[in-house]
C-alpha positions in Angstrom: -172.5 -66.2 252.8 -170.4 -63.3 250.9 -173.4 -60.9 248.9 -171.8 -61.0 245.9 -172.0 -57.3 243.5 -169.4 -55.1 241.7 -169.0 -51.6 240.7 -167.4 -49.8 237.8 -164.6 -47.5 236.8 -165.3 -45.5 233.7 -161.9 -44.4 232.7 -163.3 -42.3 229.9 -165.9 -40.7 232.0 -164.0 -40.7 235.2 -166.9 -42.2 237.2 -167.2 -45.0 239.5 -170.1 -46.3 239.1 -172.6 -49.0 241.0 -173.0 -51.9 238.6 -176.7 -52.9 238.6 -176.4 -55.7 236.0 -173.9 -57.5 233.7 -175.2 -58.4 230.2 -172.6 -61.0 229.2 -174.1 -62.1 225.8 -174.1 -58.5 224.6 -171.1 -57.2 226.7 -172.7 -54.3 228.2 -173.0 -53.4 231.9 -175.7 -51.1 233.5 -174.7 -49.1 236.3 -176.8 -46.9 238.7 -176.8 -43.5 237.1 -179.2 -45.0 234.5 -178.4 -42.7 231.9 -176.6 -44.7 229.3 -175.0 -48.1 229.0 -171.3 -48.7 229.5 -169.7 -51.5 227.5 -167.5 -54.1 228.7 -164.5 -52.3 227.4 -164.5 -49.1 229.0 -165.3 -50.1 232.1 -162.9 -51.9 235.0 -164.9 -53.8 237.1 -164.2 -54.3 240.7 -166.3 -56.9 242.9 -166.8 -56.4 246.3 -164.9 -58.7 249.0 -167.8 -59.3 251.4 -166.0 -57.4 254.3 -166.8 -53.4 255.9 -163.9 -51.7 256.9 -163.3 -50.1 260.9 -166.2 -47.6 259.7 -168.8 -50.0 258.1 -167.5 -48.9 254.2 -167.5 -51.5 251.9 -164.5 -53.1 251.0 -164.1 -52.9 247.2 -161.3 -54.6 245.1 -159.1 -51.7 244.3 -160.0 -50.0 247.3 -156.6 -48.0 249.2 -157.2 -49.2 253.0 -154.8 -47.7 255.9 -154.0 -49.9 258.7 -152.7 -48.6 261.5 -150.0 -50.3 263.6 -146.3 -49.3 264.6 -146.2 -47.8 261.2 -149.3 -46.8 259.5 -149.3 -48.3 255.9 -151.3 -48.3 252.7 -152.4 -50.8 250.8 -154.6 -51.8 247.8 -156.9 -55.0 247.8 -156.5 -57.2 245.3 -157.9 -60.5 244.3 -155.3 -63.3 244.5 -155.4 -67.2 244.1 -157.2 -67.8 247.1 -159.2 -64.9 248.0 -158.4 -61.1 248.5 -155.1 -60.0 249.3 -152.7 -56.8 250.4 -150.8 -55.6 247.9 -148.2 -52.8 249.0 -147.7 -50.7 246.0 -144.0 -49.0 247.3 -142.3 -52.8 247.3 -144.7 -54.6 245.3 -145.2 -57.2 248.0 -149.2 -59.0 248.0 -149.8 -59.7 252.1 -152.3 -62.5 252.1 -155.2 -61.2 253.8 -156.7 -62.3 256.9 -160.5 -60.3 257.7 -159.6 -59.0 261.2 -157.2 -56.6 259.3 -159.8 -55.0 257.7 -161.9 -54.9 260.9 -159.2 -52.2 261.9 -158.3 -50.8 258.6 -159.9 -47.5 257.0 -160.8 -47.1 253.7 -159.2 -43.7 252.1 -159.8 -44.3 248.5 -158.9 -46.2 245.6 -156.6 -46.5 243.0 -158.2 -45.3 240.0 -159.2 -41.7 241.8 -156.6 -41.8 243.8 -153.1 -43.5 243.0 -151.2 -41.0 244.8 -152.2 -42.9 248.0 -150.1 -46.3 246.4 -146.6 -43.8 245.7 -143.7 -43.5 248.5 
């Protein structure tokens, strides 16, 4: 069974956060630094797919992963229909997403810190 949690990007503070619990009735979310309360809307939450990557790092939607191979590529993970998938930012192309390609992938970042890893 898949732990189910999320975490947080503050686009107004630049933070992401570790969300420690969702408050749907009054639209707030408490994350781990404790010091204030974020609302709903200024806050992007991303849940967490259940998988480590080659270097036991959680894999996070909107996490950048590398996967090696003849040519080393980028992608971000997304959420599709059926689960998470590849998305390859250059070609905008989702991969659907088997978990043995994140046993060998590596995670370098993600696209609100870092979207330079998504450009050509």
């Amino acid at each position: 069974m898949r732990e189910i949690k999320f975490r947080a990007w503050v686009s107004k503070a630049k933070l992401m956060l570790h969300v420690t619990d969702i408050d749907f009735e009054d639209k707030s979310i408490g994350c781990q630094d404790n010091s204030s309360q974020w609302s709903d809307h200024e806050c992007l939450i991303m849940q967490y797919t259940g998988l480590k990557d080659k270097n036991g790092v959680e894999v996070y939607e909107g996490d950048v992963v590398s996967i090696q191979g003849v040519y080393q590529m980028n992608f971000a993970i997304e959420w599709g229909t059926f689960g998470w998938e590849l998305f390859d930012g250059k070609r905008g192309i989702l991969y659907d997403a088997h978990d043995e390609y994140i046993a060998g992938a590596k995670v370098i970042g993600n696209i609100h810190e870092n979207p330079e890893l998504m450009k050509e």
